[in-house]
Backbone as CSV, one residue per row, in Angstrom:
resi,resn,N_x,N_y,N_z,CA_x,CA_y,CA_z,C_x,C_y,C_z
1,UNK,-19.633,-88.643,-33.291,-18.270,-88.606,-33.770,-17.679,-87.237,-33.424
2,UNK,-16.916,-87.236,-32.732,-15.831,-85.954,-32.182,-15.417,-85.750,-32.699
3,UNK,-14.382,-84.427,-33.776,-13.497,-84.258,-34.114,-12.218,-84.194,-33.223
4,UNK,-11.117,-85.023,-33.845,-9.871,-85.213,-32.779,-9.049,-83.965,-32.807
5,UNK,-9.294,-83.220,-34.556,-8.692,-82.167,-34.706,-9.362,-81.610,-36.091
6,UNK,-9.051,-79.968,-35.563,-9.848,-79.354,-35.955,-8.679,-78.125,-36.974
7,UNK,-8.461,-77.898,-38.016,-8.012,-76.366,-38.315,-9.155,-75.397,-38.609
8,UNK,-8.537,-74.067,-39.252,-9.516,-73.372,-40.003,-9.944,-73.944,-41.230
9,UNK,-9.300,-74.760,-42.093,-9.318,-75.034,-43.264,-9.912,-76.971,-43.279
10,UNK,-9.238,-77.755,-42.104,-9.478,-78.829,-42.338,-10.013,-80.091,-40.922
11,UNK,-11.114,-80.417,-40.794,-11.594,-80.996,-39.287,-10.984,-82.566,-40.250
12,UNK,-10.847,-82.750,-38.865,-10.132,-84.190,-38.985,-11.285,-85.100,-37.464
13,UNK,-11.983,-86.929,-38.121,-12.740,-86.979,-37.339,-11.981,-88.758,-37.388
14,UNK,-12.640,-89.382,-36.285,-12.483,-91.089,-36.146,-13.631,-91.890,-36.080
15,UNK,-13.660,-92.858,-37.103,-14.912,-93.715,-36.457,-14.527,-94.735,-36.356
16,UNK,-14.640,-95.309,-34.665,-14.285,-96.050,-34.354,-14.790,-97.441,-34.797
17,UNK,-16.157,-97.196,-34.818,-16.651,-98.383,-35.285,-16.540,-98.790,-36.964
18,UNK,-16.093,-98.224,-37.948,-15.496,-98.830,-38.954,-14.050,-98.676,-38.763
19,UNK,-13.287,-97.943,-37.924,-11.908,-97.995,-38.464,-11.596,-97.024,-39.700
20,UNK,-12.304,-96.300,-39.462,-12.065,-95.129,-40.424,-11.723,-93.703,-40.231
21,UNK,-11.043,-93.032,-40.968,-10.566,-91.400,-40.373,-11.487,-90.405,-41.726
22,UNK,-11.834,-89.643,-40.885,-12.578,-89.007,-42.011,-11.756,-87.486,-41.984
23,UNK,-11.794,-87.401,-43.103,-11.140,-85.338,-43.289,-12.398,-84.982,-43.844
24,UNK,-12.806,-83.693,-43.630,-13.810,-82.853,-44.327,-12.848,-81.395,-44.402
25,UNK,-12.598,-80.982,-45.785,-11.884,-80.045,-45.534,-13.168,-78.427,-45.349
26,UNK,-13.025,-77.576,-45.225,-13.726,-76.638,-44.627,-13.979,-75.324,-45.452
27,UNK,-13.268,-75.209,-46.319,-13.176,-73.786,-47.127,-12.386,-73.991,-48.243
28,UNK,-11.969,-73.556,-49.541,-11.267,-73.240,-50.722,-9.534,-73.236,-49.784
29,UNK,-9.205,-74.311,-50.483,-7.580,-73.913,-49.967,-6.682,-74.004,-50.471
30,UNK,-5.466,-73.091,-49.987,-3.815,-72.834,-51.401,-3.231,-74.151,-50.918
31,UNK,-2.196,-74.154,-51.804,-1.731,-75.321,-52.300,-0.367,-75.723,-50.375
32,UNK,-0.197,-74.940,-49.760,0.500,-75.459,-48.419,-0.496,-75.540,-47.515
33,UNK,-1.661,-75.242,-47.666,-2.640,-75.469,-46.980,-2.900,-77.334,-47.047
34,UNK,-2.800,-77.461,-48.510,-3.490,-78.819,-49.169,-2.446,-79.916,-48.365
35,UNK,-0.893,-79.371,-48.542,0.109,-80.539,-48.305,-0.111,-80.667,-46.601
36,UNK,-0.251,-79.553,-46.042,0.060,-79.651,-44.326,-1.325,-80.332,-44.004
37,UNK,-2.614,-80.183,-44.610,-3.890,-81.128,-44.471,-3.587,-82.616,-44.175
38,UNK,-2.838,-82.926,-45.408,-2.503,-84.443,-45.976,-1.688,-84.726,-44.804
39,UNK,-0.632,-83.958,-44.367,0.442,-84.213,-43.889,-0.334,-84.738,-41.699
40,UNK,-1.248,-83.815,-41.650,-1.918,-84.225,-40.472,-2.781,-85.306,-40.345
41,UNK,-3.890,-85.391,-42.166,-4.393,-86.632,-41.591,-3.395,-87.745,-41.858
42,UNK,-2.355,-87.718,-42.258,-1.799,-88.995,-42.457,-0.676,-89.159,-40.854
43,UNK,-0.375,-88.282,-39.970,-0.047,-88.325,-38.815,-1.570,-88.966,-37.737
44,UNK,-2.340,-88.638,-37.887,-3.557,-88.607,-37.415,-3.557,-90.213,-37.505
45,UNK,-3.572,-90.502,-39.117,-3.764,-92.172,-39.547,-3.041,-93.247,-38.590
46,UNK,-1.533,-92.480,-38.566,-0.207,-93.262,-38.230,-0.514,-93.814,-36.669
47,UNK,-0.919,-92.236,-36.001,-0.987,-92.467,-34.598,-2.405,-93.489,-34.110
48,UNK,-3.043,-93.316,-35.393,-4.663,-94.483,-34.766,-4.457,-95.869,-35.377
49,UNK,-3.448,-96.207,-35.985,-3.144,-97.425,-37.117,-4.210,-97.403,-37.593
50,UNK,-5.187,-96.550,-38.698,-6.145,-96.598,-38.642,-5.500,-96.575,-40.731
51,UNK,-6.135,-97.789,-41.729,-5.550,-97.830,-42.880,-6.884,-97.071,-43.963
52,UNK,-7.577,-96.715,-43.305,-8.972,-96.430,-44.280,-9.399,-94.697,-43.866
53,UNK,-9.484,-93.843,-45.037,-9.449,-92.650,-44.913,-11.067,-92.130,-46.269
54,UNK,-11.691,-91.621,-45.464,-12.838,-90.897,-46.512,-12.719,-89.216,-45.841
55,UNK,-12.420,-88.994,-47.232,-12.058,-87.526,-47.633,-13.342,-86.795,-48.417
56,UNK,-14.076,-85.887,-47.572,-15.106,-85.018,-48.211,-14.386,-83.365,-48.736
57,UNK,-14.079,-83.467,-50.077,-13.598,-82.347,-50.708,-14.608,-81.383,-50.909
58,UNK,-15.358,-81.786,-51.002,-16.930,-80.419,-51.841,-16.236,-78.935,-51.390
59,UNK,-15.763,-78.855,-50.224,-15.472,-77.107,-50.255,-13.963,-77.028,-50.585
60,UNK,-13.146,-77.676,-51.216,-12.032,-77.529,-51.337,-12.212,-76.982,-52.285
61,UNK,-12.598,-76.739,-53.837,-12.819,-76.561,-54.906,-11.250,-76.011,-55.457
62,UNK,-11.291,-76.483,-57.008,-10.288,-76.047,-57.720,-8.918,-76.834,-56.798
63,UNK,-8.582,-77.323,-56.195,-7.190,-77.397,-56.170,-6.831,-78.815,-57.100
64,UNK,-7.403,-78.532,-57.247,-6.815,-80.368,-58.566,-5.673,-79.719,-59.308
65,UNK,-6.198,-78.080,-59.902,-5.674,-77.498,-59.947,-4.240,-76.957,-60.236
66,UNK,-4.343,-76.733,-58.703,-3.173,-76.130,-57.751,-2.675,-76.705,-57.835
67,UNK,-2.518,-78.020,-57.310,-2.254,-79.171,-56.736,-0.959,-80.001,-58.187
68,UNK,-1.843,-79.431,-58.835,-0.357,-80.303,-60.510,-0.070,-79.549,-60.614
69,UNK,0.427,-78.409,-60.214,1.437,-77.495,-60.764,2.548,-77.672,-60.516
């Protein structure tokens, strides 16, 4: 599995054979970090018609947070 795209903060990957987009985000991240993440894999989603997304948070920590403020 290749990553299609990569930041400092968030790799974005495809598996073709389920039809799935995976995010693993990469490090602790602020809250425009979190929206522009979302905002790529869901461009990412759009451009693969791809409706199924598994999101590995473990290094995101705390933005649940951030994130309701």
């Amino acid at each position: 599995m290749k990553p299609i795209l990569v930041q400092d903060f968030l790799e974005i990957s495809y598996r073709a054979d389920l039809n799935l987009l995976l995010g693993r985000w990469l490090r602790p991240i602020e809250l425009t970090e979190m929206q522009r993440g979302y905002q790529l894999l869901l461009e990412a989603a759009v451009a693969g018609q791809c409706r199924q997304w598994l999101l590995d948070v473990r290094r995101r920590q705390n933005t649940h947070k951030v994130g309701s403020q």
